[in-house]
N, C-alpha and C positions, 0 to 999 in steps of 0.2 A: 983150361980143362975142368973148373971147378964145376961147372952149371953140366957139362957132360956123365962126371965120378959121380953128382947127384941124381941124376937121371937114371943113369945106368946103361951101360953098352945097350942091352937089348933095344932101348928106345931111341939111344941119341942118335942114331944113323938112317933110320927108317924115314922112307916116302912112303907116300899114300899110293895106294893101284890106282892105274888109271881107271876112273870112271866111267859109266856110260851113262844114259840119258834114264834109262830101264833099271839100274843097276841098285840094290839096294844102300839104303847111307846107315852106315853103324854109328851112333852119336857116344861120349860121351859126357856124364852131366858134375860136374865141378859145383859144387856151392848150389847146396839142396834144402836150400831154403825158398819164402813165398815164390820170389820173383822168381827161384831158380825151376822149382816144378810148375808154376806155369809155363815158361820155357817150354820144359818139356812137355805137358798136354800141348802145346801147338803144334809140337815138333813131330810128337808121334800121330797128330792127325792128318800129318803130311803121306801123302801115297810114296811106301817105298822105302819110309825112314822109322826105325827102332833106336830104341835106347838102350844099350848095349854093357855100358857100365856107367855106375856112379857115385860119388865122392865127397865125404862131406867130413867136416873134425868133428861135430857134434852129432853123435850116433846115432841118435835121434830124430833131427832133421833126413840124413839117410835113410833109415828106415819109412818114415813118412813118402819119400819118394819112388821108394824099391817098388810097389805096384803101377808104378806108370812106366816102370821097363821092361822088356822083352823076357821071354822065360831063363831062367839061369844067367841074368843079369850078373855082373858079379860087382860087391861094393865094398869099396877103402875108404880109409880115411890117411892116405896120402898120397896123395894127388900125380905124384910121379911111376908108382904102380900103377896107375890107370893110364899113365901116357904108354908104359911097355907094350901095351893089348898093341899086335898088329891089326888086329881084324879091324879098329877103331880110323872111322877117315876122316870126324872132324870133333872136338869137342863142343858145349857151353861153355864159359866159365860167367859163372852168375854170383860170387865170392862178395865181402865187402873189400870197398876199395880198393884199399890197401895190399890185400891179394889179385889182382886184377892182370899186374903186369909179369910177374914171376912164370905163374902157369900159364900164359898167352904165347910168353919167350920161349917155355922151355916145350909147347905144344909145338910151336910151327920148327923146331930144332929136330924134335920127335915125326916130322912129317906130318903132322893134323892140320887141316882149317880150323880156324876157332871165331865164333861167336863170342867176344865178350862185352858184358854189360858196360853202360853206362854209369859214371865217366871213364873213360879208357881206360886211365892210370891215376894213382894217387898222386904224382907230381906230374912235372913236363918234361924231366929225363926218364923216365918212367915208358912215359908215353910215345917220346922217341923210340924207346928203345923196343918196342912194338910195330911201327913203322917199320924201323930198320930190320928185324927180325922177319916181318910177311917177305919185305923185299930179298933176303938175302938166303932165305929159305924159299922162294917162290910159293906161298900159301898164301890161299883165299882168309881173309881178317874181315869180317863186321863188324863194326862198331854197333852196340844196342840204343843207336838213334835213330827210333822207329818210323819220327818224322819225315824220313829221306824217301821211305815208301809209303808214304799218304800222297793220295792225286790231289787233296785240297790243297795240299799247300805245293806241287807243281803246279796247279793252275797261279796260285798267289806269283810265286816268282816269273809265271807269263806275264804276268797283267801289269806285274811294276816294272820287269827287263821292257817290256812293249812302250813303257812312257805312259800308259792309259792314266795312271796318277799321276803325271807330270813330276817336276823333280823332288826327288824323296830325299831327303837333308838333314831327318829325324824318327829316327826311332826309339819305341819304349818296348822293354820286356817288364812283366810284371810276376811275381809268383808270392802269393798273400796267406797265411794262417791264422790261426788265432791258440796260440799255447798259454795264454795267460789263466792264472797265475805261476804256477808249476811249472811249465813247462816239462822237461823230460823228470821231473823230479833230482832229489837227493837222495842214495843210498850208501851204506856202508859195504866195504869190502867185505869179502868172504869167500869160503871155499870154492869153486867150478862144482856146476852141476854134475851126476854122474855121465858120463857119457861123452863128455868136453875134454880132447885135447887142450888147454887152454895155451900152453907153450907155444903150440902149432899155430895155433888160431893168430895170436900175437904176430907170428912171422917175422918179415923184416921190423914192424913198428919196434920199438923201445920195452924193455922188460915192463910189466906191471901187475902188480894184485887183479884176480878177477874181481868185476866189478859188471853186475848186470848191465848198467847203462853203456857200459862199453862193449855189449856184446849187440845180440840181434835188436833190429828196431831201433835202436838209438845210438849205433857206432859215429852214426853222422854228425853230430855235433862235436866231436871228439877232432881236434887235428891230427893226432897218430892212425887214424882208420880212415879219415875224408875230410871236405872242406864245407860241411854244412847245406844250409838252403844253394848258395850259388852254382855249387858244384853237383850237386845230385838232378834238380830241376831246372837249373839254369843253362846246363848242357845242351839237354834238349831244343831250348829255343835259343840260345846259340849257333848251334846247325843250322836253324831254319833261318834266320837272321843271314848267315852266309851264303845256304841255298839260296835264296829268294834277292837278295844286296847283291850277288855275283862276287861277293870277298872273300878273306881267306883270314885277314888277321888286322887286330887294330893298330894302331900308330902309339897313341898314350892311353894311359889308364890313373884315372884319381879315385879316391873311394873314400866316403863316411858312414860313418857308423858303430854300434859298438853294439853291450849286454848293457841293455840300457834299462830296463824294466824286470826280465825274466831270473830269477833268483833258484838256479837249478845246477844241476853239474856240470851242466854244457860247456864249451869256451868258445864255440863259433857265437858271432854276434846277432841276436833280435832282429836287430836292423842293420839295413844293407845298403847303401845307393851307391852303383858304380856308375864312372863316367867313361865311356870308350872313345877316342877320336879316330873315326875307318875314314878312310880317301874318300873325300865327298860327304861325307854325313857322321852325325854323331850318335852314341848309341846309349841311352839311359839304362839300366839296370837296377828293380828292387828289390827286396827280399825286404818282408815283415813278417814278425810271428807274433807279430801282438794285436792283429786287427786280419780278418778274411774276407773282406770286403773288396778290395783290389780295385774294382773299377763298376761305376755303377751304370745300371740301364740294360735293360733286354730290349728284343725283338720279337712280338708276338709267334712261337712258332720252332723257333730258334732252340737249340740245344747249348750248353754250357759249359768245358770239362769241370769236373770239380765240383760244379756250384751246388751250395747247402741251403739257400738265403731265399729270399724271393728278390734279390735285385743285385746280388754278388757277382761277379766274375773275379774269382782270385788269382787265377793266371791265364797268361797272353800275352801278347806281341802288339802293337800298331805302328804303322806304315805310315807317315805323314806325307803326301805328295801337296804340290799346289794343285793340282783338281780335286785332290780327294783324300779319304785316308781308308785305310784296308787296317781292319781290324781281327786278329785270327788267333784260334785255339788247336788242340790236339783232337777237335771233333769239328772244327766248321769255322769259315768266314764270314765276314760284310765288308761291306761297303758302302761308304758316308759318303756324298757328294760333296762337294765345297761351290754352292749355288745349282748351276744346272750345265756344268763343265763337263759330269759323265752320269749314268746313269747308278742307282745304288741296285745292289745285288746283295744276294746274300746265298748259301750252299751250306748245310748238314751234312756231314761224313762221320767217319768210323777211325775209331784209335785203329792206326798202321802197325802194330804188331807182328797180327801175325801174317801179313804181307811180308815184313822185312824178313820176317825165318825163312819163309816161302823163298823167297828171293836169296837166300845164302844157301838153303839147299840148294836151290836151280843152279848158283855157281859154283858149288863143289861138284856139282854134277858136269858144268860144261867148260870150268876154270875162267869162266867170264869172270868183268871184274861188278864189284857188288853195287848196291845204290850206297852204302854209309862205308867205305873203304878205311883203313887204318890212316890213313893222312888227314881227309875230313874227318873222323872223329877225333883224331890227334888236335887238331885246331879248333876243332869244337870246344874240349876240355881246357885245354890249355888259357880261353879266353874266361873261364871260371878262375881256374891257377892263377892267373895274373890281376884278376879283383880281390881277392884273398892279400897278395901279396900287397898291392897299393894301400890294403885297408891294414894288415898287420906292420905296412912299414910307415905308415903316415905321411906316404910322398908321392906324387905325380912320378911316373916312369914311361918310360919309352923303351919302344919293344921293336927290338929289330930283328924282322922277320925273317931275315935268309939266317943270320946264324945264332935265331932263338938266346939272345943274351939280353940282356939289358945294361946297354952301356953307362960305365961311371957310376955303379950302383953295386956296389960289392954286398951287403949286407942281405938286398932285394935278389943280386945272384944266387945268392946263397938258397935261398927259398925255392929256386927252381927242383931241385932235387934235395934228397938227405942222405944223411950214411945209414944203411940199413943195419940190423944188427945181423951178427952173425948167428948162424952160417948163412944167412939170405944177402947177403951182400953180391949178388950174382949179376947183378944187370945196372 
């Protein structure tokens, strides 16, 4: 009953009306911050959809977002008055991490679909417990893996399911910066801004002094709020990894690396290199924030995400087959022959965005189910979770996918989930 008394009658009972195709969509917006009012300008340039209320602890962030919604918007700063709103038929939740999974649970309870960002959940019980919530509540879940609605990278997973690159045995992800020296900096504790629940803000993580670096912009370095470079960018091409490989999860996971250079507050590590074993092929993983170079070479023509350099590509994916390898980003492919096996191509596209909104509007509107669903983003994240875990426990593990444990590894179990503090101890 606990997650229900917090909610409050008025919301824990409630379904959404049924929709029609014409019918207007009341949003509302969770975590009003960058990524979150972008959101919303996508959302509101959708025909038919308003932003209805929105919610944020830092007042300020709210405010900054209150003109991108409907007139007489109404805005909290706790997040559970805004699930009360009946009129409301799906949320955002655009939160850091660590908020991610609470108001996702306690939305689809309240009768909402919910949009929430990337990575689903701060942990992997987390993140089940998201899954299990769309399902048990029947609500539409998006996961904000945008890649799932890019055609460039449906056509990638034609062209490797079809065999055209013969057999693919090896892949790399790459995601490259450069923070040196500094990095996120060192700063002293001190008061909360005005405006800052900071208690709130905290949530389930562990009590702490405000400390800017653990707030906006730099919670990701922090274990209590996320899991660094792997988990925030790494998700991402994760999914597409999946989408495109036809898989769901790896077999073992090894990991080196550490704070090897960067002398700042952070505790996620500089450097990264995960090792994945998936049925059939193996799957490389890096993360550096001491060099943004990533991978060198253009194509006259070509577009690059990211790239600052005149020869950088800091992140991406490649496809190793024996005819060829397919090389791909969040705006465009190629393709490298291996002799004269197949022919090289290459395609320019557009960050999937705001395609994916479009698309989870469309299925609150028709209860279709979405292109990034709560189980693929679930498996998405969780394969970040579990290079975290290989690299904090300093051991090879093996991950067994039907009942998400890792067998004979109690310490490394441990890490799948944490005790939340209370009162957020709810899921």
């Amino acid at each position: 009953m606990r997650r229900r008394e917090l909610l409050g009658a008025a919301g824990a009972g409630l379904g959404s009306k049924a929709l029609g195709v014409a019918d207007r969509v009341h949003l509302g917006l969770i975590g009003c911050g960058g990524r979150g009012r972008y959101l919303a300008e996508l959302a509101r340039a959708i025909p038919g959809v308003e932003i209805a209320a929105l919610c944020d602890v830092y007042a300020p962030n709210a405010a900054r977002a209150l003109p991108l919604a409907a007139p007489g918007a109404q805005s909290f700063g706790d997040f559970r008055r805004l699930l009360e709103l009946k009129e409301l038929d799906a949320v955002i939740v655009a939160t850091p991490d660590h908020w991610h999974a609470i108001p996702a649970v306690l939305a689809c309870e309240a009768g909402k679909d919910v949009y929430v960002e990337k990575p689903l959940a701060h942990n992997v019980r987390e993140g089940r417990a998201i899954v299990e919530a769309a399902r048990r509540h029947q609500r539409i879940v998006q996961a904000g893996t945008q890649h799932r609605s890019a055609e460039h990278f449906r056509e990638a997973a034609r062209i490797v399911q079809s065999g055209e690159l013969g057999d693919v045995r090896f892949v790399r992800v790459w995601n490259y910066s450069n923070l040196f020296p500094k990095g996120i900096g060192i700063e002293p504790d001190s008061d909360p801004p005005e405006g800052l629940e900071w208690d709130f803000y905290l949530g389930p993580a562990p009590a702490a002094r405000f400390n800017r670096l653990r707030f906006l912009g730099t919670f990701r370095w922090f274990w209590d709020y996320a899991g660094g470079t792997v988990t925030d960018f790494g998700t991402h091409r994760f999914d597409t990894v999946h989408q495109i490989m036809g898989v769901d999860a790896p077999r073992t996971v090894s990991a080196a690396g550490g704070k090897l250079s960067l002398k700042d507050a952070g505790e996620t590590p500089d450097v990264l290199q995960v090792t994945y074993e998936y049925p059939g092929f193996v799957l490389s993983y890096e993360a550096c924030s001491l060099n943004a170079h990533g991978l060198g070479g253009r194509t006259p023509g070509m577009r690059y995400y990211n790239a600052k350099g005149l020869e950088d590509r800091p992140n991406g994916m490649a496809f190793y087959g024996t005819n060829g390898a397919l090389f791909a980003d969040r705006i465009g492919y190629e393709i490298y022959p291996e002799g004269d096996r197949i022919q090289s191509r290459r395609k320019n596209a557009r960050d999937g965005t705001a395609g994916h909104l479009r698309n989870f509007i469309e299925c609150v509107r028709t209860r279709q189910q979405p292109n990034a669903g709560p189980e693929a983003g679930h498996r998405a994240t969780l394969v970040g979770h579990l290079g975290n875990i290989a690299f904090r426990t300093g051991r090879k593990l093996r991950w067994d996918e039907a009942g998400e444990t890792i067998p004979g590894d109690a310490p490394a179990t441990r890490l799948l989930a944490r005790e939340a503090r209370k009162p957020w101890d709810l899921i």
